[in-house]
C-alpha positions as CSV (number, residue, x, y, z in Angstrom):
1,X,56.4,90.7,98.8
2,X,54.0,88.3,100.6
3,X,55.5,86.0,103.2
4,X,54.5,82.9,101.3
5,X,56.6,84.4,98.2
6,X,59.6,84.9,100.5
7,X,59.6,81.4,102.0
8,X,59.7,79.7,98.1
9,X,62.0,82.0,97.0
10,X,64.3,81.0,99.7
11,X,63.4,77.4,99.3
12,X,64.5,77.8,95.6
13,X,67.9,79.3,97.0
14,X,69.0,76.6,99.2
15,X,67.6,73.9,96.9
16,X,69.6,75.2,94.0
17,X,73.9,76.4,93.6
18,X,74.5,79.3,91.7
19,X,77.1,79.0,88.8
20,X,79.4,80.6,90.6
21,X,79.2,78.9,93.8
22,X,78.8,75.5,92.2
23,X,82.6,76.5,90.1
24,X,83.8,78.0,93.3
25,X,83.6,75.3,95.6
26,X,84.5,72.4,92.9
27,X,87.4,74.4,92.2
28,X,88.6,74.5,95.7
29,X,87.6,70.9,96.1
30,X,89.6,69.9,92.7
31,X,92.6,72.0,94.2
32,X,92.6,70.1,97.1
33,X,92.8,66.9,95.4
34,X,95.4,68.1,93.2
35,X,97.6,68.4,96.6
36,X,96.4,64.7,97.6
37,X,94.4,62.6,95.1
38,X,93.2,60.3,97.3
39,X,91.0,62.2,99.1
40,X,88.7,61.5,96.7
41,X,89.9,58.2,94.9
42,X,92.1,55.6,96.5
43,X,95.4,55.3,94.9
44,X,95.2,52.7,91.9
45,X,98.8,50.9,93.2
46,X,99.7,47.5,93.3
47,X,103.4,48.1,94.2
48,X,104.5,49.1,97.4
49,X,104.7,52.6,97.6
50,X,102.1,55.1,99.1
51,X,100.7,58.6,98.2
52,X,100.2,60.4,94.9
53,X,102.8,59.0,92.1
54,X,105.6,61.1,91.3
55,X,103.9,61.7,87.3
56,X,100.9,62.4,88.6
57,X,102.8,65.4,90.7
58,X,105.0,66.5,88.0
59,X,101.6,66.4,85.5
60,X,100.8,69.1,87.6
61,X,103.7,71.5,87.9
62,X,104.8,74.1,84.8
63,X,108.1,73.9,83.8
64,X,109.8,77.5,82.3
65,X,108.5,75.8,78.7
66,X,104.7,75.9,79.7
67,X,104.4,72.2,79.3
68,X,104.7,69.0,81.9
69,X,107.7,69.0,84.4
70,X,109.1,65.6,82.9
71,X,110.0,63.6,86.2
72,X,111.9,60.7,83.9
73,X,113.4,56.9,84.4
74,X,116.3,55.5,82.4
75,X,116.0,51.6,83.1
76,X,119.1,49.8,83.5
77,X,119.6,46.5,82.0
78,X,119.1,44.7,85.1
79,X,115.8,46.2,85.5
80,X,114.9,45.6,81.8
81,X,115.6,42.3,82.4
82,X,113.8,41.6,86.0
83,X,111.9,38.4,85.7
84,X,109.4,39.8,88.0
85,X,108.4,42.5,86.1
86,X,108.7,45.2,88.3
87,X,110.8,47.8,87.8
88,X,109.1,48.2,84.1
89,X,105.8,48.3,86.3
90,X,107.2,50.6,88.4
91,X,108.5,53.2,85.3
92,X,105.5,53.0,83.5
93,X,103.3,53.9,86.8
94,X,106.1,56.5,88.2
95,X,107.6,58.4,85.2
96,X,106.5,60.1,82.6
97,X,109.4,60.3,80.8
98,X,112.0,57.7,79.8
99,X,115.1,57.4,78.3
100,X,116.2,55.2,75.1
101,X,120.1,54.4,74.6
102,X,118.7,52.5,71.0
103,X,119.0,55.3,68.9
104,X,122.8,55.6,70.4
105,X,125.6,55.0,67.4
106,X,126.3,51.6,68.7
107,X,122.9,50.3,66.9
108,X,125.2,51.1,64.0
109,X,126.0,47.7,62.9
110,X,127.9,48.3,59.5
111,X,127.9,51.0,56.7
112,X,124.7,52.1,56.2
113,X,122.8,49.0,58.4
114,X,121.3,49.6,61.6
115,X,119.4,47.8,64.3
116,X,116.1,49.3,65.4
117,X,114.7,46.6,67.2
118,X,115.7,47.9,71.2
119,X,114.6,51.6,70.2
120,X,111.1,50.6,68.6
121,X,110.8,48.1,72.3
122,X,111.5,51.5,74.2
123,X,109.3,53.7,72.6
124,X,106.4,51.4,72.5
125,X,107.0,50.7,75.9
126,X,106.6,54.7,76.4
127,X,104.3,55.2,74.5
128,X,101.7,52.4,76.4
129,X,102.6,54.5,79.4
130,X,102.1,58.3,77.7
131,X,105.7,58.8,78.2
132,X,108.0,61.1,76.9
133,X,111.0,60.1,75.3
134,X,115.2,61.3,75.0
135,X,117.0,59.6,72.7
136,X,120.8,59.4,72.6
137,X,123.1,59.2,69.7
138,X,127.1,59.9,70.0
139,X,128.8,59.0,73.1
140,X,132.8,59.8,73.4
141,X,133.7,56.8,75.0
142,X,135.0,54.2,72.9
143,X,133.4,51.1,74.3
144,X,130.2,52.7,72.8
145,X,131.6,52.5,69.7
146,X,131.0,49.8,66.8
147,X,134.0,47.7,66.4
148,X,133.7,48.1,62.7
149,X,134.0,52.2,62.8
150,X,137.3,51.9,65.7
151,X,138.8,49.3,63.8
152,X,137.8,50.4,59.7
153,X,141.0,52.4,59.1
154,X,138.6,55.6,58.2
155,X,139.9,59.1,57.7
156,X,138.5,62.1,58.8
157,X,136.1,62.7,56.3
158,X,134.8,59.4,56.4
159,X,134.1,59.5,60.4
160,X,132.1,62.6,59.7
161,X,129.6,61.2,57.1
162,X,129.4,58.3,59.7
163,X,128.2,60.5,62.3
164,X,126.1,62.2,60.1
165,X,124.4,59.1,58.3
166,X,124.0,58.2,61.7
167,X,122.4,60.9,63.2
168,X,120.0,61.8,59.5
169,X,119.0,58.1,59.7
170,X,117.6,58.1,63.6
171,X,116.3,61.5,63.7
172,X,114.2,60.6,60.5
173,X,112.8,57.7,61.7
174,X,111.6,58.9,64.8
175,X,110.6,62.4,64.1
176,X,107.8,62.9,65.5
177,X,107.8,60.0,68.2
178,X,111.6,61.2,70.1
179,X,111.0,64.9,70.8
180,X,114.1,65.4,72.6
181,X,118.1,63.9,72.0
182,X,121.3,64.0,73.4
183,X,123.1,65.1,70.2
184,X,127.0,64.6,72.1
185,X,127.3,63.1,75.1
186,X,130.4,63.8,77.2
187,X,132.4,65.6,75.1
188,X,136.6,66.1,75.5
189,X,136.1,64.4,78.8
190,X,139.8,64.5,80.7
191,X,139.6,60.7,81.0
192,X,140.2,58.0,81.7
193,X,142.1,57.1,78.4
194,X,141.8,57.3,75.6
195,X,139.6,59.9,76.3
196,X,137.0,61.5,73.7
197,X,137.4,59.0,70.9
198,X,135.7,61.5,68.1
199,X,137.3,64.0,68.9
200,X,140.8,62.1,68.9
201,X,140.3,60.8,65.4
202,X,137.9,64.4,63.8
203,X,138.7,66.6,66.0
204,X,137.1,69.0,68.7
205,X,134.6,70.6,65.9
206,X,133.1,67.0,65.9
207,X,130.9,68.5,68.4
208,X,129.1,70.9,66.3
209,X,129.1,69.0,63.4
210,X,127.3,66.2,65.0
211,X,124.8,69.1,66.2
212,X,124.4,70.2,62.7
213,X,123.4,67.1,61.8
214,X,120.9,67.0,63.9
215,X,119.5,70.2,63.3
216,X,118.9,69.5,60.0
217,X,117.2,66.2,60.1
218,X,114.7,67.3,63.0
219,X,113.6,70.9,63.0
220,X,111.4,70.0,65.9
221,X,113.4,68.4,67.9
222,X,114.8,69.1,71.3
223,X,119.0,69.4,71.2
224,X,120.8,68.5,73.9
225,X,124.7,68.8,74.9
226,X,125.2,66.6,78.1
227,X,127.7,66.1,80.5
228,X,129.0,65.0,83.6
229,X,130.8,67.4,86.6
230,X,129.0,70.3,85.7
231,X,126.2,70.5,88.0
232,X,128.4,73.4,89.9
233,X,131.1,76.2,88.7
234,X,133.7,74.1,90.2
235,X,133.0,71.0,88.2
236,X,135.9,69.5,86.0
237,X,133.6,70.1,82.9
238,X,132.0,73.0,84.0
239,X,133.9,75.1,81.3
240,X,134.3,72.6,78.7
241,X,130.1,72.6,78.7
242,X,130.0,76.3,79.0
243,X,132.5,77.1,76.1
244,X,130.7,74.2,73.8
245,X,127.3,75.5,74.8
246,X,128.1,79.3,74.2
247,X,129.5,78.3,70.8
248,X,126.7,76.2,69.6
249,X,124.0,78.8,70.8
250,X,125.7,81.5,68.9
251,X,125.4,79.7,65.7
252,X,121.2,78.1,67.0
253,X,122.1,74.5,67.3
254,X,121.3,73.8,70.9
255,X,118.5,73.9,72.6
256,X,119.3,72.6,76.1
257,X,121.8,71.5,78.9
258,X,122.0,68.2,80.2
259,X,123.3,67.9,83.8
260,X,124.1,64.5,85.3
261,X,123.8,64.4,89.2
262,X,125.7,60.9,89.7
263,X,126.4,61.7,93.4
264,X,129.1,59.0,94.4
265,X,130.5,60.7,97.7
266,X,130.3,64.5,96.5
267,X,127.5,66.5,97.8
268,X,126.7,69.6,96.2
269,X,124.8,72.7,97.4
270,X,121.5,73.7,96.2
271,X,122.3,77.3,96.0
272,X,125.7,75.9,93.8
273,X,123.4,74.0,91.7
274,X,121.0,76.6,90.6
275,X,123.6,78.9,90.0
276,X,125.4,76.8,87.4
277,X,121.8,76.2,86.1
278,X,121.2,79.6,85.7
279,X,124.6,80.2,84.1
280,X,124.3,78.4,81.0
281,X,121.6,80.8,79.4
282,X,119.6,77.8,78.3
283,X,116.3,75.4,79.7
284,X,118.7,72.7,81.9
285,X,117.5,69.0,81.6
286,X,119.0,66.5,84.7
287,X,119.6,63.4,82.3
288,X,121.5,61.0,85.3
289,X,120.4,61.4,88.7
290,X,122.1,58.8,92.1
291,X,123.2,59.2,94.9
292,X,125.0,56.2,97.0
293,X,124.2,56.3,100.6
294,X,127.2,57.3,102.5
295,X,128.5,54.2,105.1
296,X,130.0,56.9,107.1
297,X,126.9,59.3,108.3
298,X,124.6,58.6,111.1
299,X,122.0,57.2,109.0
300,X,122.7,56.6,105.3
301,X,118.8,56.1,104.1
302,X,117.8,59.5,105.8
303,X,121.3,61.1,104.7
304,X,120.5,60.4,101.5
305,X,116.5,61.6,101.3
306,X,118.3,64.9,102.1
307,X,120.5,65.6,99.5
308,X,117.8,64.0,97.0
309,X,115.4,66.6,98.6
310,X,117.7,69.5,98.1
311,X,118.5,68.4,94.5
312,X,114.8,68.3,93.5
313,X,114.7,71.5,94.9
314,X,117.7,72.8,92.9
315,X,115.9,71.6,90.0
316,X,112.5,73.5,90.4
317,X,113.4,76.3,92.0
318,X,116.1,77.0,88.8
319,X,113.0,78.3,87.0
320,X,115.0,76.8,84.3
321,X,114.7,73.2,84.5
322,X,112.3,70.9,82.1
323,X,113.3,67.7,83.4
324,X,114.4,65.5,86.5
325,X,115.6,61.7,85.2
326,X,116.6,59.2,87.9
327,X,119.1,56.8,86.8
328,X,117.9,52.7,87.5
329,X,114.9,51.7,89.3
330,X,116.6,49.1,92.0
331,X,119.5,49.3,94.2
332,X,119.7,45.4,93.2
333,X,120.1,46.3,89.5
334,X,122.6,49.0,89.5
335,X,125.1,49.4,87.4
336,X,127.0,51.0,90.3
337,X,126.2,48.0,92.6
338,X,123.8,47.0,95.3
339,X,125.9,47.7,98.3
340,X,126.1,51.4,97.5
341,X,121.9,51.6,97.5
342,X,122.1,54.5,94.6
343,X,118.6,54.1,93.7
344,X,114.5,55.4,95.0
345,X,113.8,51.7,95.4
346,X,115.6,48.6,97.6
347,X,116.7,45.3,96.8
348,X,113.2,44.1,97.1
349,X,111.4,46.8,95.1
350,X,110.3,48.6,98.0
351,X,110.1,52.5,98.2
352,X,113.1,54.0,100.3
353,X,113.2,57.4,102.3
354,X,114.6,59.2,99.0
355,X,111.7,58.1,96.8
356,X,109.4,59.8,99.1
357,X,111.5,63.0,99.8
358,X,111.7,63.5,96.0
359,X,107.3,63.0,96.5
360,X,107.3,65.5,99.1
361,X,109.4,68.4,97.0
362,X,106.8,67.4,93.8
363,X,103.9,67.9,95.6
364,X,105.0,70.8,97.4
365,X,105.4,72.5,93.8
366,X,102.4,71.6,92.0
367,X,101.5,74.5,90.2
368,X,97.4,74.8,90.8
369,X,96.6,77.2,87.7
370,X,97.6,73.3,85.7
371,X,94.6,72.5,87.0
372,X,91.9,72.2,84.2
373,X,89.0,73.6,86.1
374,X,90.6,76.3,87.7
375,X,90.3,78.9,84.2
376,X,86.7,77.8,85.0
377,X,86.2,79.1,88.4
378,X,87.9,82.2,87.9
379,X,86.0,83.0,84.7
């Protein structure tokens, strides 16, 4: 080969990527990004809080169903009702899942007459923001029931075509649009009286009826049992989830676990956590998750980043769990009160150490293969 021929052939080569190397190193450079997205585009955020959002981390990590970790927001009504808009800013721009108490049985205003308006709200707020969606639709207590079932002198039989006129009537109207329920939530509860109201007037097998229900209105969707205390073995409704649980998966009416993490003083393990995860046989889903900050420690904010840490690390490293929802978006508009700072965000809307410790465990999980040029580069 002459010399001249050698020179423009390696001209050619430095002018000009291969296929390969042009896939190889946008791959690595789109892996990078995934990590941190702003080393190529500045962070699109009005609101006070810096780094990649937590959806945009949890778009990017697999959960055991081979879909979107849902990292979710249930807003209370403080936060609904925020004149400065806010918190709904910061859900839509946060989450990508959300919770709607309007499908519950207390939009059941009379026989057979119901109330969509504050679930159709919810799910066209999620929907603007490509959010998921859980629904809920029998709660034990009684103050979540219509005054016209508790006080309606109805027997038995009568409560049970309630519940299920209920249930057929929501799970119809949103099929498609709610992929995912809490069929019962907080069943046979120990207290405070009067306890489980259902299960007072019907009976225990309310339970699976209600589930039954659901199953047959919504082959598709996702079937919940929740409950509270039973995020560890030695929770007081540990057993009362397991024995429903066990008894509805035998007969293939439950799909899921929900686990509510509202940590008022107790502090659980991670190791405890995943092993009650693990134990239930079934995808978990952590519907409530708080935690106060603790007057007593050192320092409360940083006190409270860690056990937030370790329970988003419970979570994810399960290998069962589909789904991480945070309960209120300010410690202003909590139910539980301002002054025990339960929330990711302040009084003024601004990011606390827990928001960003449940950032750091996200991004330290992002799964890479998510990535949609990755098949590409390893083609």
């Amino acid at each position: 080969m002459s010399n001249s021929k050698h020179a423009q052939i390696q001209r050619r080569a430095k002018k000009e990527l291969s296929r390969r190397d042009f896939l190889r190193y946008s791959g690595s450079l789109v892996a990078a990004t995934a990590l941190n997205p702003r080393l190529l585009l500045p962070l699109s955020n009005p609101l006070d809080t810096s780094g990649p959002t937590l959806r945009s981390l949890a778009q990017k990590i697999i959960a055991p169903s081979g879909k979107p970790f849902k990292i979710g927001i249930y807003l209370e009504p403080g936060d609904t009702n925020d004149p400065t808009g806010i918190p709904e800013q910061l859900a839509s721009q946060q989450f990508n899942h959300r919770v709607n108490k309007g499908t519950q049985i207390s939009q059941n205003y009379a026989p057979n007459q119901w109330s969509f308006t504050s679930a159709d709200s919810l799910l066209q707020k999620a929907s603007l923001a490509q959010q998921t969606m859980l629904g809920e639709l029998i709660w034990s207590w009684e103050g979540s029931i219509p005054n016209w079932i508790k006080n309606g002198g109805y027997n038995r039989d009568q409560l049970i075509a309630i519940i299920q006129a209920h249930i057929g009537t929501m799970l119809t109207r949103y099929k498609g649009r709610i992929g995912a329920y809490e069929v019962v939530n907080e069943a046979h509860h120990p207290g405070p009286a009067p306890g489980d109201w259902w299960e007072a007037h019907i009976g225990s097998d309310y339970v699976q009826i209600a589930f039954q229900a659901a199953r047959q209105a919504d082959l598709t969707a996702v079937l919940i049992y929740n409950h509270y205390c039973n995020e560890t073995i030695y929770g007081i409704n540990y057993n009362i989830t397991k024995n429903d649980i066990d008894n509805l998966k035998s007969q293939g009416l439950v799909d899921a676990v929900g686990i509510q993490l509202h940590l008022w003083s107790s502090r659980p393990t991670k190791s405890d956590v995943i092993a009650a995860m693990q134990s239930y046989g079934l995808p978990v889903w952590v519907t409530e998750f708080d935690s106060y900050q603790l007057s007593w420690v050192g320092d409360p904010p940083q006190e409270q980043a860690t056990i937030t840490q370790s329970m988003m690390e419970a979570a994810l490293e399960s290998g069962v769990c589909e789904c991480f929802t945070n309960w209120g978006i300010s410690d202003k508009n909590s139910v539980w009160e301002a002054s025990n700072k339960p929330c990711l965000w302040d009084e003024n809307n601004d990011a606390k150490p827990n928001y960003y410790a449940m950032q750091q465990v996200l991004n330290a999980n992002v799964t890479l293969v998510n990535d949609i040029f990755l098949p590409l580069v390893i083609r």
